[in-house]
N, C-alpha and C positions, 0 to 999 in steps of 0.2 A: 376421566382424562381432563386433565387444562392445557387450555393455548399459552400461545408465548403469552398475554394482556393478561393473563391469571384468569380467568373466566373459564367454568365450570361448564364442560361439552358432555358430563354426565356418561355412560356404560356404552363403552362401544367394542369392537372386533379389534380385533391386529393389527388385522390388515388393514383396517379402513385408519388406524389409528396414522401407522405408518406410512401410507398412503397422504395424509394430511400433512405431516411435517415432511414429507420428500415434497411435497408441492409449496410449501413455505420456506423452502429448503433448509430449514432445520434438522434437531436431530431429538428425538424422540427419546428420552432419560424417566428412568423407574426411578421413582423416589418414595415411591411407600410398598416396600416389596412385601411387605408381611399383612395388610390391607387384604380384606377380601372383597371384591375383586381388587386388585393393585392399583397401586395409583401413578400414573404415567403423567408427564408434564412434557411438552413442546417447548422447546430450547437450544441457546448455540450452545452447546457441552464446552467447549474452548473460552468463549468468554465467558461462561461461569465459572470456570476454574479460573481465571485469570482474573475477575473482580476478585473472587475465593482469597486468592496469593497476596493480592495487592492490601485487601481490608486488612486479612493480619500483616502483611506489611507496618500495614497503617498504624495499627493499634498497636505495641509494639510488645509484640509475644514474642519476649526474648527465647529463641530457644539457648540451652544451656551450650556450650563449647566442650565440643567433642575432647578429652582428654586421650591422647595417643603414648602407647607405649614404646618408646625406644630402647631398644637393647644393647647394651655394651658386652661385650665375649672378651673375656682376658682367659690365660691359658696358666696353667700350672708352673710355666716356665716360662714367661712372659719377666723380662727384665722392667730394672725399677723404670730407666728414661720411659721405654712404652707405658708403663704403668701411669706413668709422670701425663704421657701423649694421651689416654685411653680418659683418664681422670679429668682433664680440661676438656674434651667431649661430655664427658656425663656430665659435668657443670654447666655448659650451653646449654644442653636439654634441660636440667633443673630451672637454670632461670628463665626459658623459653617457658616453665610452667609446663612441660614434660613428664608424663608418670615412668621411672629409667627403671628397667630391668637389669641387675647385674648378674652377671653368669662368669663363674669360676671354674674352666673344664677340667676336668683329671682323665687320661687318657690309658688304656691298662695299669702297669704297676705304681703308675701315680695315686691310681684310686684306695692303692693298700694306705696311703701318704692322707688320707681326708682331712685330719688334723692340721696339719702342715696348710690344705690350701687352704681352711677356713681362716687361718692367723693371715696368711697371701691377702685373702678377703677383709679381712679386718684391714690391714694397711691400706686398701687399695683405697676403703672408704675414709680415712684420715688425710686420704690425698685432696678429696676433696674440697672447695673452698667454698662451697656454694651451702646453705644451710639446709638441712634434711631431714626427715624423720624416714625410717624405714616401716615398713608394714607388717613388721613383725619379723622377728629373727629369721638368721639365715639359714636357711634349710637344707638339706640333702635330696638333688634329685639324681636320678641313674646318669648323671655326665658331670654329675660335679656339685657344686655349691651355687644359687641364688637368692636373691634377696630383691625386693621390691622397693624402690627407697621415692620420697617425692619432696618438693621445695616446701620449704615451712619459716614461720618468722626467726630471726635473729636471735633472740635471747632462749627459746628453747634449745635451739640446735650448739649454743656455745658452749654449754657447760656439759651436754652428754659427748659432743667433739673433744672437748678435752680430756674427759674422762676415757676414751676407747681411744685416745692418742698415747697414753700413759700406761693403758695396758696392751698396747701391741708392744710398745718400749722395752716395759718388763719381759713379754715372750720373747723376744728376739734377744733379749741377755740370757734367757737363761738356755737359748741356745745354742748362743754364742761358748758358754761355760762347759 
């Protein structure tokens, strides 16, 4: 056992242990639990948490910034102005530095239609004006189409934006024909 002054009270009881720091009115913290016998240490548990918080305060252990997903729901039938409306949301979130989950739902006989919403998905993401990389194509899950997308520098996101601007172009003539 040691007192609050760090001084070494050497093999005692419990009870007498705890009997000591209620009379200093401290509080009485295990700090070598694996020790045989254990090593207990007399102390205010509250300010040592709180020197604790304050030192890394101090020193400055960044912790890293929680990235949060936002998800945007566009619907099989969702018109372009909402699409237009849905699309400046997800661009907030992007340059908020947002990780955006986009979800395409297909609803019964929409879902025979999966082709149809993935091209839906493709436009939505050309609406876009914020720069992006996706996390990998969009996938099929049992309610539709998503895709994970997040903010990225300028120059990569220009030239793959164009490039999936020019082929939603093309699918939408040749559905037009």
């Amino acid at each position: 056992m040691i007192d609050e002054t760090g001084k070494q009270l050497g093999v005692m009881k419990l009870a007498d242990a705890l009997g000591l720091a209620k009379e200093h009115d401290l509080d009485l913290v295990e700090v070598g639990p694996t020790a045989k016998p254990p090593i207990v240490k007399v102390m205010d548990y509250g300010k040592y948490l709180y020197q604790k918080a304050k030192q890394e305060k101090k020193s400055g252990v960044a912790r890293p910034k929680e990235l949060e997903t936002k998800t945007v729901r566009v619907g099989f039938k969702t018109g372009v102005h909402d699409l237009k409306f849905k699309a400046k949301k997800a661009d907030e979130f992007l340059s908020e530095g947002h990780l955006v989950k986009l979800e395409l739902t297909l609803r019964g006989r929409e879902k025979a239609l999966a082709h149809l919403g993935k091209e839906k998905l493709a436009l939505f993401l050309t609406m876009l004006a914020t720069p992006y990389t996706s996390q990998g194509e969009p996938r099929r899950s049992p309610y539709g189409w998503v895709v994970m997308i997040q903010k990225t520098k300028q120059a990569q996101h220009h030239e793959s934006h164009e490039n999936k601007q020019i082929a939603v172009e093309t699918n939408q003539d040749n559905r037009k024909e």
